[in-house]
N, C-alpha and C positions, 0 to 999 in steps of 0.2 A: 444076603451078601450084598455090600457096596460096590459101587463103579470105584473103576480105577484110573486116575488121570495122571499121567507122566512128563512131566516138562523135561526135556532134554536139552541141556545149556542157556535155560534164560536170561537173557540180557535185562529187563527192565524191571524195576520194583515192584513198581504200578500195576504191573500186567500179572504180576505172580502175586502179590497181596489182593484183586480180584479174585485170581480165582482160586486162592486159598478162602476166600468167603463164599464164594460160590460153592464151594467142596462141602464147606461145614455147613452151610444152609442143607444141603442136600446128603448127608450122609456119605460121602466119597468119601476116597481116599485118595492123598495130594503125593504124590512120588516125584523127587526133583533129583537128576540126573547132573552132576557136577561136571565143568567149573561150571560157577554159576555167575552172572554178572555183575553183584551186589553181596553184599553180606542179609542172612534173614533178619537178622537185628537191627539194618537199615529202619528209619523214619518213613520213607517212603513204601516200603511193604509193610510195616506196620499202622499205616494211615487209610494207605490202600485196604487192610482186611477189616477193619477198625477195630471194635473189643472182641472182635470173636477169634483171636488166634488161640487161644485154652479150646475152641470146639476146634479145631484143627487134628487130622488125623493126617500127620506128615512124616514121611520117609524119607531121607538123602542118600547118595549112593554116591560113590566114588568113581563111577566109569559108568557105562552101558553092562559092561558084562560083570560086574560087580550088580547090579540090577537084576540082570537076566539069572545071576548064581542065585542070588538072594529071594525072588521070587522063584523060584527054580521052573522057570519057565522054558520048556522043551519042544513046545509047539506053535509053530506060526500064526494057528489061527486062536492062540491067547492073544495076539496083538492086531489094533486096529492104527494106522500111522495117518497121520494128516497133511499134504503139501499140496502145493500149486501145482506142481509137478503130476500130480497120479490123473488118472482118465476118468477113474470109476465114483461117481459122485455118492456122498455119503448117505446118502437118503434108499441108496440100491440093494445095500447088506443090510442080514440079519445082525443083529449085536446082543449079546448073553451079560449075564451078571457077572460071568469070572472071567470075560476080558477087560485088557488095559487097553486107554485111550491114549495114542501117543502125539504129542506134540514140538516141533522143533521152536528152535531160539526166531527171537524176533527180527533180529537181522541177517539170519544167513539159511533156516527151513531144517530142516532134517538135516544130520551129518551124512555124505553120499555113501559112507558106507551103509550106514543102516537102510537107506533107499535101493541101495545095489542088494542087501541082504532078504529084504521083503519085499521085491516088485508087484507079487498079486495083493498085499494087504494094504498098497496106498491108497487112499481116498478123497475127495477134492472135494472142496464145497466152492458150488460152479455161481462164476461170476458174468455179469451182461458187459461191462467195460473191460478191454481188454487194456485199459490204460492207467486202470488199478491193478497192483501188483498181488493185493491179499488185504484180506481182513484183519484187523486188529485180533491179536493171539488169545485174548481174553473174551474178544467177543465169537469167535472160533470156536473156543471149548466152549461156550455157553449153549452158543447153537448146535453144536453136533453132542452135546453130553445128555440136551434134552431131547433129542432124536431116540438117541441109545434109551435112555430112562423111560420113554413113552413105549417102546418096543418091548422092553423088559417088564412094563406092569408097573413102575415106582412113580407113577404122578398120583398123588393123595392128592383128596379135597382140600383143599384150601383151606386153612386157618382162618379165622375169623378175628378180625383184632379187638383183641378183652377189653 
């Protein structure tokens, strides 16, 4: 079974045509949580992923709970949440093959409901400038998708280029 990475309202092309390549280099699966900022048919998501959006394993949902119905997700600890906001640095939990990684929109973080609805599940990836706001959303899931992946057993040897 593949990870699961969930963007919840993104704003920028760029940052969701990354890590829809990121997703399909690695076997994920891309779950994107509407509105969304952009249309997927944008130039700019599709430039960002570049010919790999046919390896793309992408899901859209029409709401949060349209999501939560759809994977029929019952238990808090299927979900792992990512903000500035949480205490608990992501490096501290265990993470499984059949949770989602959840990430908020580039300009405004997680919706506060869903931060009010998971307080134990937020996770922060801890910063030394208190005068940087957050990491780039794309570079966010790279680093904590390969945390999860390492933990889980799915880093294979490296490919050798043919």
């Amino acid at each position: 079974m593949a990870l699961n990475i969930v963007l919840v309202h993104p704003q920028i092309p760029q940052n969701t045509g990354n890590i829809a390549r990121l997703t399909a280099a690695t076997g994920a699966h891309l779950h994107l949580i509407e509105p969304l900022g952009f249309e997927i048919t944008e130039k700019n998501v599709k430039r960002a992923g570049l010919d790999y959006w046919s390896e793309v394993s992408l899901t859209s949902y029409a709401s949060w709970k349209d999501f939560l119905d759809q994977q029929k997700i019952t238990k808090p600890t299927q979900l792992w949440f990512f903000s500035k906001l949480a205490t608990i640095g992501y490096h501290e939990v265990e993470y499984s093959k059949e949770q989602f990684l959840v990430y908020g929109s580039e300009t405004s973080g997680l919706p506060e409901d869903i931060r009010k609805a998971y307080p134990s599940r937020m996770l922060r990836i801890p910063m030394e400038n208190p005068k940087v706001r957050s990491f780039n959303l794309s570079n966010s899931v790279a680093l904590t998708m390969f945390e999860a992946r390492r933990q889980c057993g799915l880093l294979s040897t490296p490919r050798l280029f043919d």
